[in-house]
N, C-alpha and C positions, 0 to 999 in steps of 0.2 A: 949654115944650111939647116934647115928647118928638121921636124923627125919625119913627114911624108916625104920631101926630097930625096931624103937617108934611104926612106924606107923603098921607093920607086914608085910606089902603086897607089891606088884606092886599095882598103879592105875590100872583099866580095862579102855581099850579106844575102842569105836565104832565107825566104820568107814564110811563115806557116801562118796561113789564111791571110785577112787583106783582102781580098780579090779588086777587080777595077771599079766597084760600086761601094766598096767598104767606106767610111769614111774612117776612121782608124787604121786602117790600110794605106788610102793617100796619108795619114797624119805622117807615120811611120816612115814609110817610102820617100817623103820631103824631107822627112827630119836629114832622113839617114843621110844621103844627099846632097843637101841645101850646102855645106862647106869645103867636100869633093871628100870629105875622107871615108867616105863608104861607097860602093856602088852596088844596085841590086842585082843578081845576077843571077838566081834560081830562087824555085817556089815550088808552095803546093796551094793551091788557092781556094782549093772546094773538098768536100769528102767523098762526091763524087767524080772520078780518073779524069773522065773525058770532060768534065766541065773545068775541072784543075787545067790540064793543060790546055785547052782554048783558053782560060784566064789568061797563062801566063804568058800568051803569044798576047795576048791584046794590048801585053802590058810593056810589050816591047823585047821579051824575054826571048834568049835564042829555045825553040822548040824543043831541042834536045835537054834544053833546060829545066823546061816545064812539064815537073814530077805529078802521078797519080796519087801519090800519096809519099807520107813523110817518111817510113822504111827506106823506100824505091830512092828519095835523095838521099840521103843522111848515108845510105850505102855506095850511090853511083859518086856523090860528090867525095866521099873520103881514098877513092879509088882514082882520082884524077890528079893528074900535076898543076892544073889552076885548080883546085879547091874553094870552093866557100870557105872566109876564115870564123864566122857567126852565123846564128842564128837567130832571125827575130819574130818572137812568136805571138798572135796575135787573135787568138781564136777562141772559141764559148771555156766558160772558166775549168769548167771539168777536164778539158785536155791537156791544161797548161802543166802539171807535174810530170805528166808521163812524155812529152813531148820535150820538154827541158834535160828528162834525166835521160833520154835515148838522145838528144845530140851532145849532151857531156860526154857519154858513154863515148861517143862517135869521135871524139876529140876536136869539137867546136864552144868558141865561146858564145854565151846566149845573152839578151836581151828580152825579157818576157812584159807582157802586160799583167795586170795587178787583178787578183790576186795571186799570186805565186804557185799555190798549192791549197788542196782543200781544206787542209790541217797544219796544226805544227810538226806532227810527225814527218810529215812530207816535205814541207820548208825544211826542216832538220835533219833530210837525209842528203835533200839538194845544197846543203852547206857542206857539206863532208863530201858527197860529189866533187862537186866548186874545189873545194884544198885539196883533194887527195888526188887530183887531176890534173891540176895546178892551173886552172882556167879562170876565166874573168865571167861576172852576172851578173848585169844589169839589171834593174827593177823600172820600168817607164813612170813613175813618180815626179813626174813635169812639172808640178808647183814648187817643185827643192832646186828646180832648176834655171827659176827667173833673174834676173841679175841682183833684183830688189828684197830676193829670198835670201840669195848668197850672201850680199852684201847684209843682211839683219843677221845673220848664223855668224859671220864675221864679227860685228859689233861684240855680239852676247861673248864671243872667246877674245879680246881683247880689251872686255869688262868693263864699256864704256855703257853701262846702265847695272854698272854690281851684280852682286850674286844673287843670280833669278830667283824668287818667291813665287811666282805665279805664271800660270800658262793659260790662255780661253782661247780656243779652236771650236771654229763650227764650220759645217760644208752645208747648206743649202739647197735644195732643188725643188722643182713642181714637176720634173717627169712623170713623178706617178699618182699625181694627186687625184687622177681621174682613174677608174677602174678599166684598166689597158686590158686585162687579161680575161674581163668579161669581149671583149670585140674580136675582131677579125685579128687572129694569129699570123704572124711568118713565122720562120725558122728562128729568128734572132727573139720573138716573142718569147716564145714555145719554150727554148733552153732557158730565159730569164725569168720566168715566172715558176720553174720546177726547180727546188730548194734541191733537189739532187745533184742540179747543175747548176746553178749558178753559184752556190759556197753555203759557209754556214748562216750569214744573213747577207741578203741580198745586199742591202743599204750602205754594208761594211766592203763589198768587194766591190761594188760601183763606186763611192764618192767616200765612205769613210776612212776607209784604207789609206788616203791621201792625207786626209786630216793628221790622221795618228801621228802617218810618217815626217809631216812637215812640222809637228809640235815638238818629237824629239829632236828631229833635224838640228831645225832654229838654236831651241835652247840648249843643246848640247845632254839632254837630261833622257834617261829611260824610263819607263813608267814602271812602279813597283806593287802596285797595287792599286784595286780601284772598284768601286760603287756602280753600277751601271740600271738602267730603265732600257728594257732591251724589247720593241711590238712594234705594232700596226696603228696608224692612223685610220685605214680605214677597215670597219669592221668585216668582218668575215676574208680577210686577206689573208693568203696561205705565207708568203714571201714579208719578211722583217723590212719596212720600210723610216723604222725610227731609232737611233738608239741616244741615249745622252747617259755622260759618269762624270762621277766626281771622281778627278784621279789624285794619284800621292807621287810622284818621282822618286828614286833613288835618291837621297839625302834632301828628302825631308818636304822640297815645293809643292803646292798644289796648284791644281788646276781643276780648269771644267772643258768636256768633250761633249757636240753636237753634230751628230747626221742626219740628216732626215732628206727625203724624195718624194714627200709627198704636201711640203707648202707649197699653196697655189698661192700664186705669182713672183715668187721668185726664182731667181735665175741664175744659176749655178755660180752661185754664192759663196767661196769661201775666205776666210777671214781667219786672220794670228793677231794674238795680242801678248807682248810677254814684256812682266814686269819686273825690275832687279829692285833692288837696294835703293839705288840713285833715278831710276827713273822709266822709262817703257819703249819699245817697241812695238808701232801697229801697220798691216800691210793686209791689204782685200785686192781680191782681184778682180774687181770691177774695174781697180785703179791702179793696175800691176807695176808702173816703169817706176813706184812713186812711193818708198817708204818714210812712213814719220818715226821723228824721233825725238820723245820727249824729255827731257832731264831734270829731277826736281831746281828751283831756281833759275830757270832759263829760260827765254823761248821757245815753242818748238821747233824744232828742224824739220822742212819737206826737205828729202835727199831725193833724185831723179835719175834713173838712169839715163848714162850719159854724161854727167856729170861730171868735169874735169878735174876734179880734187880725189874721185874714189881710187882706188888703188889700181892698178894696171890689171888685174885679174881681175875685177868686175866689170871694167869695161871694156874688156876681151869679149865677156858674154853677150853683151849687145851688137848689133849690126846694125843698124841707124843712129844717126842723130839726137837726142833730148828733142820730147815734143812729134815725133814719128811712130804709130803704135808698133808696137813688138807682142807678140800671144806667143800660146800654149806650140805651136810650133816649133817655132826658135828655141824655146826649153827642152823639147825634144830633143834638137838634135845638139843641145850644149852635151846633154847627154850619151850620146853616139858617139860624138866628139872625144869628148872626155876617154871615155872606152876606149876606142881607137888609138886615142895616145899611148896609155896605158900598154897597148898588146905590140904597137909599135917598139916603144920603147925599151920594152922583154924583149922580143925578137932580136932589137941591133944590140941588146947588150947594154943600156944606157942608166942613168942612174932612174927610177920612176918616180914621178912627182905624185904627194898624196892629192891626188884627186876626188873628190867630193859627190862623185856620183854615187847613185842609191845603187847597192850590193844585195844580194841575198841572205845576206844577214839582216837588211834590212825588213825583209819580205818574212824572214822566220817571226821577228819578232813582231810584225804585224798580227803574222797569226796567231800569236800567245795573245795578243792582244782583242781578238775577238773572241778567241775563247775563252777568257777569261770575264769578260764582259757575258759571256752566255752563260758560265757558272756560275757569278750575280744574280742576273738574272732569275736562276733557278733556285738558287738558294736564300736570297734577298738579303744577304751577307756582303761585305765588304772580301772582296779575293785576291791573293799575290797573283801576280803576271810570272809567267813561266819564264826562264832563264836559256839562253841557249847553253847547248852543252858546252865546257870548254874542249880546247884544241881547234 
């Protein structure tokens, strides 16, 4: 018998923003979903009451469900015998700490969108949160969660390319290549163009933050310092739309790191390349199901997801065929997934498999990692990356 059979239920998940036009909201709401072990069950979907709860009727949510704000659940739901068992929070980047550490507080596990916190301090409080609580936190970092990812992160700890030497990560975009924040504002505008709200550079809490995370992911390596070019392409822009470092890893590899949101024409771009001893690892997600692997003296290898030689744990994480696409979706919700076991398998008592989903430790050391590229920046020196604390 399976651990949901054990378990009886779906998780219940509560949702903070999303609403029915969000598009990160449907991502989210699918992800959770899409394999039955989560279901959505409460919300707060606007910062204004009464548009929150018309949201969460529209969204199919029972009424009494659908919260004026995130107090109002976070207190009604821990007061009930069905319960919300998570939290997944999905809203402009400034909310995201204080809405994480008020449903830890509540005794819910979370699911947050990236970036985590506006700082390391705050990443650093919501880790200690996370253990002294004894709760699960997810980080939505969907590129660590492709089969094609896994399986490359896999390779590198099984040493079929040697002891890494070198890491190139870049993330790509042309969202902002055009001056957006001279035109017509909405809401989603407004918060992403004011550096108060959306983090310390924008470019790092949209698309960078991914990179970082998916370069230590893969190679199993931290970053220990690092060189950074941290501005604007276009001039007089208030909001950081570039950055690129030369990084150093904990014992010894280098690499080189690339964000930027404002190349026009391309298209959300990102790309790993990591090199050992014997040979490389390269995987873009233009071409996601589908990583190479090259070894000095060999041919290369296309390995495919789907593929019937990969290990039974990678091709867990597909649900199609080889040759069928799979996206940023289905990585989502490997990551749900993943969670879900995890809190299942505490619950019945069972032994926990180490699961590979991005943590909040992951999301602290992101933030060491921008800010440490910002104090480059400033001082045009080479700078260590902050250490989380132990315990």
């Amino acid at each position: 018998m399976g651990l949901r059979e054990k378990f009886g239920r779906s998780l219940r998940l509560g949702m903070v923003g999303g609403g029915p036009d969000s598009w990160i909201g449907q991502m989210h709401r699918g992800a959770a979903e899409m394999d039955g072990w989560f279901r959505a069950t409460a919300g707060v979907f606007s910062s204004d009451a009464a548009r929150s709860r018309a949201a969460g009727v529209a969204l199919g949510l029972d009424p009494a469900r659908s919260y004026g704000d995130v107090a109002e659940m976070l207190k009604a739901e821990a007061a009930r015998a069905d319960r919300i068992d998570a939290v997944a929070i999905m809203t402009p980047n400034d909310t995201h700490y204080a809405y994480a550490a008020a449903a830890l507080d509540a005794g819910f596990d979370v699911i947050c969108d990236k970036p985590v916190t506006h700082d390391f301090s705050q990443a650093c409080d919501l880790v200690a949160r996370t253990r002294n609580q004894g709760r699960l936190f997810a980080i939505a970092h969907g590129y660590s969660a492709y089969p094609m990812t896994r399986h490359a992160r896999q390779l590198v700890r099984e040493g079929a390319i040697g002891k890494v030497r070198m890491v190139q990560v870049e993330y790509i975009q042309s969202g902002l290549a055009t001056r957006l924040e001279d035109g017509p504002q909405n809401s989603r505008l407004r918060w992403l163009f004011d550096p108060e709200r959306s983090g310390l550079a924008l470019v790092m809490s949209a698309i960078g933050c991914h990179a970082q995370h998916l370069a230590s992911f893969v190679s199993g390596l931290q970053v220990a310092r690092l060189a950074a070019d941290v501005g604007t392409l276009l001039q007089g822009r208030k909001v950081v739309d570039h950055v690129s470092a030369l990084i150093e890893f904990a014992g010894g590899a280098r690499g080189t790191f690339t964000a930027n949101q404002a190349a026009a024409g391309s298209e959300n771009d990102i790309r790993l390349r990591v090199y050992g001893e014997r040979g490389m690892l390269d995987w873009s997600h233009h071409d996601a199901s589908y990583l190479k692997l090259a070894l000095m003296g060999e041919p290369a290898r296309i390995i495919g997801r789907g593929d019937t030689h990969l290990p039974p744990d990678i091709i867990a994480l597909g649900r199609t065929p080889r040759g069928h696409p799979e996206g940023l979706r289905e990585a989502f919700a490997n990551i749900y997934a993943e969670l879900a076991q995890e809190r299942m398998a505490r619950e019945l008592g069972e032994p926990v498999a180490e699961l590979p989903y991005p943590r909040i430790e992951d999301g602290a050391r992101t933030m060491a990692f921008i800010e440490a590229c910002l104090a480059s920046q400033a001082q045009g020196t080479w700078v260590d990356v902050a250490k989380l604390p132990l315990g």
